[in-house]
Structure formats: C-alpha cells, structure tokens
C-alpha atoms as one frame of an Amber mdcrd trajectory, in Angstrom:
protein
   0.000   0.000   0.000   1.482   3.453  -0.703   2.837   5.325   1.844   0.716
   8.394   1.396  -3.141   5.880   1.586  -3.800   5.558   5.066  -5.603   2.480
   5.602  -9.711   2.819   5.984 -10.426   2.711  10.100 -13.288   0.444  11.379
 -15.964   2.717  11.928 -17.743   1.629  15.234 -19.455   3.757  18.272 -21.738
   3.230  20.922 -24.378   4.659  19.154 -24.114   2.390  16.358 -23.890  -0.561
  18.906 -26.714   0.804  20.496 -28.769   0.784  17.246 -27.398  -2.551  16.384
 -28.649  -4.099  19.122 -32.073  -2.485  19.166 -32.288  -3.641  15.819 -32.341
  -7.395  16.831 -34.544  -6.471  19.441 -37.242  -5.400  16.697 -36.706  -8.776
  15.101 -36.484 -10.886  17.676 -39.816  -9.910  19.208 -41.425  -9.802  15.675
 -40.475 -12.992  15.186 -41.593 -14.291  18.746 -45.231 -13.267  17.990 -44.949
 -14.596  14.538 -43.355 -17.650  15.445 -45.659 -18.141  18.659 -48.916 -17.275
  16.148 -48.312 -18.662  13.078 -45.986 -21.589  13.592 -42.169 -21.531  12.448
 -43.215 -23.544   9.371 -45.484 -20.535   8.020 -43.183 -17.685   8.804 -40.571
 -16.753   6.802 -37.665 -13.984   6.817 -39.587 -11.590   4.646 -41.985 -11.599
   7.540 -40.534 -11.354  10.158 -38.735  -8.427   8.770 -41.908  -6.452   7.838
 -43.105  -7.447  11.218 -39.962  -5.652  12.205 -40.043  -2.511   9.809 -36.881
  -3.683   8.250 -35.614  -5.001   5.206 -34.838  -8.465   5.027 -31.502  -8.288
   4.509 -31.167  -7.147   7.977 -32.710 -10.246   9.174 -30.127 -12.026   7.363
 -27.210 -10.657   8.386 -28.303  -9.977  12.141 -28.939 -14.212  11.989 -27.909
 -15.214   8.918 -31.158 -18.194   8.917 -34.267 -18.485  10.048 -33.356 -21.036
  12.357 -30.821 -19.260  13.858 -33.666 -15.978  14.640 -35.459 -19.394  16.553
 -32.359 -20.066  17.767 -31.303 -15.939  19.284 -34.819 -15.843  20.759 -34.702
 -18.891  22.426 -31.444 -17.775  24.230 -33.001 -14.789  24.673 -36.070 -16.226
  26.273 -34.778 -18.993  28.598 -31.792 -16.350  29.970 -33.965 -12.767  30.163
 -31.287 -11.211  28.816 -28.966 -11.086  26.309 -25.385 -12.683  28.844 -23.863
 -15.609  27.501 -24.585 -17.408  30.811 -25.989 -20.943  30.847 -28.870 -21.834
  33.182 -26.468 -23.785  34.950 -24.228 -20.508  35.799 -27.218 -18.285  36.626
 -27.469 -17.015  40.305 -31.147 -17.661  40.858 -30.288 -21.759  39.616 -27.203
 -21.216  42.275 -29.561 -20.048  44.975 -32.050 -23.132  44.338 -29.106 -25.352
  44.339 -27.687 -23.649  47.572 -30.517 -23.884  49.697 -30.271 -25.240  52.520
 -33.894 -25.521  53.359 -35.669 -28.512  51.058 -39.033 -26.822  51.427 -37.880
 -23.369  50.823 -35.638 -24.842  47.966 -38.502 -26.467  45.855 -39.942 -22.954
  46.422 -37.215 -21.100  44.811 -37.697 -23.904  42.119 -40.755 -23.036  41.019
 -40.628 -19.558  41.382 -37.935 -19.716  38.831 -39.997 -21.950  36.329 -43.234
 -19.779  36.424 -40.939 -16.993  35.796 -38.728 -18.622  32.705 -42.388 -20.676
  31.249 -43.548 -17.315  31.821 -40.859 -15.631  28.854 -40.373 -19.336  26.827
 -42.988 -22.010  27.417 -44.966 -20.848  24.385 -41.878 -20.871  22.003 -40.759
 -24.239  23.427 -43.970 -25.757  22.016 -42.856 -23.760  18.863 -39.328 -25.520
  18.749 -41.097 -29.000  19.539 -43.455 -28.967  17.178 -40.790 -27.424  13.904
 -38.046 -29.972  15.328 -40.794 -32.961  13.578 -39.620 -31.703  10.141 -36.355
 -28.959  10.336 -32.805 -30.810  11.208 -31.390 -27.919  12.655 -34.393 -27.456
  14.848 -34.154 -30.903  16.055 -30.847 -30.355  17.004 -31.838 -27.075  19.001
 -34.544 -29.630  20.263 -32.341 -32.143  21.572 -29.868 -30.287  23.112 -33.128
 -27.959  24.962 -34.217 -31.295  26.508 -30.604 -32.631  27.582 -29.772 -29.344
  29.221 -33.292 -29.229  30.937 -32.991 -32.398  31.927 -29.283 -32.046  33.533
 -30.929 -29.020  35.358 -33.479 -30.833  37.300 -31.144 -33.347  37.971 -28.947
 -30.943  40.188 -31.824 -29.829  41.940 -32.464 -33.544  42.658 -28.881 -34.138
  43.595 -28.503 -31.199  46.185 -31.779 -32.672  48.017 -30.095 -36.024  47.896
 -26.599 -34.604  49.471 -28.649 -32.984  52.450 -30.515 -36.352  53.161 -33.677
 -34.835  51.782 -34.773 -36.519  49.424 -37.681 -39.291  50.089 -36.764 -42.379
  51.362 -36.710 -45.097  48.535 -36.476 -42.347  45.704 -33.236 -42.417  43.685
 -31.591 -39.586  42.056 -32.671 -40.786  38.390 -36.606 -41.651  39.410 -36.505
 -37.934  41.222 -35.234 -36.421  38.330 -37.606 -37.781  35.676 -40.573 -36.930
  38.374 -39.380 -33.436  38.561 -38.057 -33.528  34.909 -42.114 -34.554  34.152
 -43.677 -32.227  36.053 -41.391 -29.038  35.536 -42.040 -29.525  31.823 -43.640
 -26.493  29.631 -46.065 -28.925  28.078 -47.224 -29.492  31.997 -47.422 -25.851
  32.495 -49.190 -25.314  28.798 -51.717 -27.310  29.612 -52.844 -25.969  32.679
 -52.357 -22.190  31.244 -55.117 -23.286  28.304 -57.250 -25.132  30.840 -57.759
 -21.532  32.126 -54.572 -21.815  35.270 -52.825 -18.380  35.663 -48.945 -18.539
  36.266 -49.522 -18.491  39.874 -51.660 -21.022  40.518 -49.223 -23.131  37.950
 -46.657 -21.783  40.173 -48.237 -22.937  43.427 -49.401 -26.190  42.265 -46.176
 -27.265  41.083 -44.566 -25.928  44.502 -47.105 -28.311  46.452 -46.697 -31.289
  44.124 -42.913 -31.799  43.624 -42.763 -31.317  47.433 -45.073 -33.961  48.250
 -43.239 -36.040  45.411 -39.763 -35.519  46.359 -39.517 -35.101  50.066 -39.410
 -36.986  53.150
C-alpha cells in the first residue's frame, strides 16, 4: 500500500452498537409473535422483517437463517437477557441449588420456572413442534431437553446430598418426576385449561414437594 493511503479505520461507536442491538430487538420480538402465532413452518424472513419494519436483509445478516432468529430468541427467552450465561451458571439456579432448606428450595424452584415458562414455554412448544420436520431445529430440540434435563437433575442431587430426598427415591426416578412435572407442556396445559402462572406456580410448589420429600 502506498505510503501516502492511510488504511480505511473500522468505523464503530456506541451509538451504532446501540442501534445494532435495538435492531435485533425489533426482530427478535417480531419474530416471537410470529413464530408463537403462526408456527415456524409458516413464517418466513420476509416476515418477520416487515413485522420488524426492516428489510430483510437485515434479518439475514443480524442471523444469517431463520433457524438461527429461533435459535437468538430462544437464548433470549430462557436467559432474560442477552449474557452468555448458561442456566447452569445463573445465580437464581445457584440459589435453588444452595438452599439449605428442602421446602424453601422447591420454592425457589418453582418460582424460577413460572418466571422462565412465563418468557419461553410458548416458544418451546414452537421448537417442539418445527423440530418434527427442520434438522437444525431438532438439534436445538435435543440439546433444549438434555440441558433441561441435567438441570433438574442438580436440583435432585442437592436434596439427595442434604438427606432430603424421600426415602426409597433415587436420584434418576426424582429427576424424571421433577423432569415430568417441571415440563412447559405441563405448564401449557394448565395455562389453556384456564390456570394463571400463579396457581401453575403454586401447584407445582405443592406437588414436587409432596413427590420428592421426606
């Protein structure tokens, strides 16, 4: 390069972050009441970008696929926010796991799923139901369920470490009772039977103790 071309600086600023990431806030929740209304199958880029008031190149190179818009929102969803922190790493999981209390800890349990089925139980169904026919959603699919599932098993396993857990139960039969009853299509059900989140919320509470404790 000649000596007298200086080469062309990155242009980047707050503000432009800042728009940037509104941006995929416009198309992310376009796309979760498209998605959640019309299916994944019947909604396309184009619109969820006219959903959005943008262009559908924007789409594309804010998620370069369909699948990965699914994919952004369902982050999204499950975390509340946009941090790069697994469930696993979250400090309201921590405090569940931390409890000492096993009353007060199946509590804090389902507090925390009213509150996450309250952001992503609808688009779980969503992912379920695309994951039949879209390889990339099954994948998403799969890896939702083994993560979920690894979840309730540590709230299982900190019960069992304290001596709480019911006499007879093992960690694997606890976890697929609490793996069962903690799951969105649970919580769906009741929510179109006419249940609000809080009676979901208490029901659960009252169940998985009676289930899982001495």
């Amino acid at each position: 390069m000649p000596e007298h071309v200086k080469p062309r600086r990155r242009y980047d600023s707050p503000r432009r972050r800042q728009q940037a990431a509104e941006t995929r806030r416009l198309i992310l929740e376009a796309a979760q009441r498209l998605f959640e209304r019309d299916g994944y199958g019947a909604t396309t880029i184009a619109t969820i970008a006219r959903e959005a008031g943008v262009a559908p190149k924007t789409v594309y190179v804010a998620f370069e696929t369909k699948s990965g818009v699914l994919r952004a929102l369902w982050h999204l969803l499950l975390r509340g926010d946009l941090q790069d922190v697994p469930v696993g790493d979250r400090s309201w999981y921590r405090e569940v796991l931390d409890e000492a209390d096993p009353e007060r800890k199946l509590r804090l349990a389902a507090r925390a799923s009213s509150r996450v089925k309250g952001r992503a139980g609808r688009l779980m169904g969503v992912i379920r139901s695309a994951a039949a026919t879209d390889p990339d959603i099954r994948e998403l699919w799969d890896r939702i369920q083994r993560d979920f599932l690894e979840n309730q098993r540590g709230v299982v396993e900190s019960l069992h470490a304290r001596g709480s857990l019911r006499e007879g139960l093992t960690v694997d039969r606890g976890t697929d009772i609490l793996w069962t009853l903690n799951h969105p299509d649970v919580w769906l059900l009741l929510l179109d039977r006419g249940w609000t989140p809080e009676e979901f919320e208490e029901w659960f509470a009252d169940t998985i103790r009676r289930q899982l404790l001495d």
